[in-house]
Each structure stands twice: as structure tokens, then as C-alpha cells.
C-alpha positions as a Markdown table, in Angstrom:
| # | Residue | x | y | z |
|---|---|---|---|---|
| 1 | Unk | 82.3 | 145.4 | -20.0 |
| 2 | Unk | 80.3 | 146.7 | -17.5 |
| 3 | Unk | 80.4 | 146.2 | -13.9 |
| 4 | Unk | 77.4 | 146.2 | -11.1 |
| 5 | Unk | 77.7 | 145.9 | -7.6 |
| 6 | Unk | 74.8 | 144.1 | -5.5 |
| 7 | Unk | 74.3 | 142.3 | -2.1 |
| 8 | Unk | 72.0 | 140.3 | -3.7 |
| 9 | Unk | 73.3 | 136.2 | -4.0 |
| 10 | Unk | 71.3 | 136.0 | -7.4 |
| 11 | Unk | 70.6 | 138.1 | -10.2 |
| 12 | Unk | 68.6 | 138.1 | -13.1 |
| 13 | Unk | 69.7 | 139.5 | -16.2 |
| 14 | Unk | 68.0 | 140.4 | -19.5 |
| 15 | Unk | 70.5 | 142.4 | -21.1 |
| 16 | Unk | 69.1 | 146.3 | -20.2 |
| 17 | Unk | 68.5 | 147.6 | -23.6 |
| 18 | Unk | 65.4 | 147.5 | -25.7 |
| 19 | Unk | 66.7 | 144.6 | -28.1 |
| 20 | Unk | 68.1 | 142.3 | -24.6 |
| 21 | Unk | 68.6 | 138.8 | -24.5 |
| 22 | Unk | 67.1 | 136.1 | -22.9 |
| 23 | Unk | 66.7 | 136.8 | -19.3 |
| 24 | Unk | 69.1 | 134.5 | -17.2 |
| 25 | Unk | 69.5 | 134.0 | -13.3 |
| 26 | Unk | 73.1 | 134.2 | -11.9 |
| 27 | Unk | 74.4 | 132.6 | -9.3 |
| 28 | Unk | 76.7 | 135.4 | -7.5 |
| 29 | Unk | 77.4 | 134.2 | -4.5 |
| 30 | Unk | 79.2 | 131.1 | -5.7 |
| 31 | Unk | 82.2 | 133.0 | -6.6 |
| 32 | Unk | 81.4 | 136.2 | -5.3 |
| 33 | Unk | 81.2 | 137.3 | -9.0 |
| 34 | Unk | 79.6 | 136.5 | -12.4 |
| 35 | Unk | 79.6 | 137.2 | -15.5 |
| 36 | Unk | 76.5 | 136.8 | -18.2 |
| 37 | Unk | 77.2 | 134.7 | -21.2 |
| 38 | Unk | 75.0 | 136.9 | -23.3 |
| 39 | Unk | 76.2 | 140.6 | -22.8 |
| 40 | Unk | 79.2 | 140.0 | -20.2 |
| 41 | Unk | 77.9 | 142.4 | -17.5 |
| 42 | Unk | 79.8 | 141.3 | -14.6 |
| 43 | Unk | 77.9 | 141.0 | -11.1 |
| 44 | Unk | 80.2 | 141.9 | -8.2 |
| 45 | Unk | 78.6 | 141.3 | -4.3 |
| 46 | Unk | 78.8 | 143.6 | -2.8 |
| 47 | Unk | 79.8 | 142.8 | 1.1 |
């Protein structure tokens, strides 16, 4: 599972490699993390 840091309070995620996923938006800031439903990266904020 991998992990990214970011101050951003949303993120959008597509899954990085050449095969992806559906891009998705994240709400970070809810929780403070998140984790995509497709490829389980987890978005951290970063304070």
C-alpha cells in the first residue's frame, strides 16, 4: 500500500500506471486521511 503526503484538502486519483482506474476525487481533509477504493493509495495531509 502506498502512502502520499499532501497539503492539499482533495485529491484526485487515477491509479498512476498506464492501465489506472477511473479517476476519483478524495476528500482528505475529512479525516485527515484517505484511502482510494480502487488501488488503496492512502492520502495523508500533510500539516
Amino acid at each position: 500500500m502506498e502512502k502520499v503526503y499532501t497539503s492539499q484538502e482533495h485529491v484526485a486519483c487515477n491509479g498512476g500506471d498506464y492501465e489506472g482506474h477511473p479517476k476519483v476525487y478524495l476528500d482528505v481533509a475529512k479525516k485527515g486521511t484517505v484511502t482510494c477504493p480502487y488501488c488503496s493509495k492512502t492520502y495523508i495531509l500533510d500539516s
